[in-house]
N, C-alpha and C positions, 0 to 999 in steps of 0.2 A: 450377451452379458459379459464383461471384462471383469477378471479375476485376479487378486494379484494373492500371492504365496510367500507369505513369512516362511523361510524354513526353520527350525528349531535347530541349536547350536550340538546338539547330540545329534550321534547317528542313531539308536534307539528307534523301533520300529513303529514302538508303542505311542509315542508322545502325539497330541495330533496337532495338526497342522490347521495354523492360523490363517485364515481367508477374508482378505475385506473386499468389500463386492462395493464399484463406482455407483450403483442405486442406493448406498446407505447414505451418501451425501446429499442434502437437501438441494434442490433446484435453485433458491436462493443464493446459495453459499459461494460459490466463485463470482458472482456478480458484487457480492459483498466484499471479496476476499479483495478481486482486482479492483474495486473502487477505494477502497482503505490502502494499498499500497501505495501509489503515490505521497498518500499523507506519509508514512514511513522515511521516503526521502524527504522531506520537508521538513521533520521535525527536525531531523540529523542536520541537514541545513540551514535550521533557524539556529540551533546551537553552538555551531559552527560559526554564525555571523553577528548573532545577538551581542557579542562582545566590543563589535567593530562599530554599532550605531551610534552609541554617545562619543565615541575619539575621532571617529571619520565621518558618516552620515551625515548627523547632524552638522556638522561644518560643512559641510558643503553649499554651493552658494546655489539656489534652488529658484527656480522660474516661476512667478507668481500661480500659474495653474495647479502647482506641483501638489496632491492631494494630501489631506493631513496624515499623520500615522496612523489611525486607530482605520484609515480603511485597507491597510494593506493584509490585514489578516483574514478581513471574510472575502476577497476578493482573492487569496492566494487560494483558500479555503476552496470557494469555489472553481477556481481552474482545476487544481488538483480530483476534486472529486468528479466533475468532466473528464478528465483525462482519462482517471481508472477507468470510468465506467464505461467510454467508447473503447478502451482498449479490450472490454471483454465482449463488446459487442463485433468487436472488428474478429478475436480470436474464435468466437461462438460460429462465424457462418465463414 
């Protein structure tokens, strides 16, 4: 069982000593954690470019295949949430 030790900012002998124990974290929870992080870059990077779609995008001269807007979001949506999720699968073993 891994231990980790807050020490308390006094020398005080008295104070006790905070211990968080890795079993308090749910099983779930870094699976959830590193799935949700890529979305983090994403968002940063939608915000970042959302500005540039209607002055440059949109003008751009676009190959009949080229898919409408409204699918680039559950399709970025889903690579990202792939991503996270193999990357804790890859860290886990």
């Amino acid at each position: 069982m891994k231990q980790y030790q807050a020490l308390s900012q006094s020398s005080s002998a008295k104070e006790p000593v905070f211990t968080v124990s890795m079993e308090m974290v749910p099983a779930w929870a870094p699976a959830v954690g590193f799935t949700l992080l890529p979305h983090a870059g994403g968002f940063l990077g939608s915000n970042i470019t959302k500005r540039e779609i209607p002055t440059w995008y949109e003008t751009l001269q676009k190959p009949s295949w080229c898919p409408p807007n409204w699918v680039f979001a559950p399709v970025w949506g889903t690579l990202y949430t792939s991503m996270g999720y193999v990357f804790h699968i890859v860290l886990r073993h």
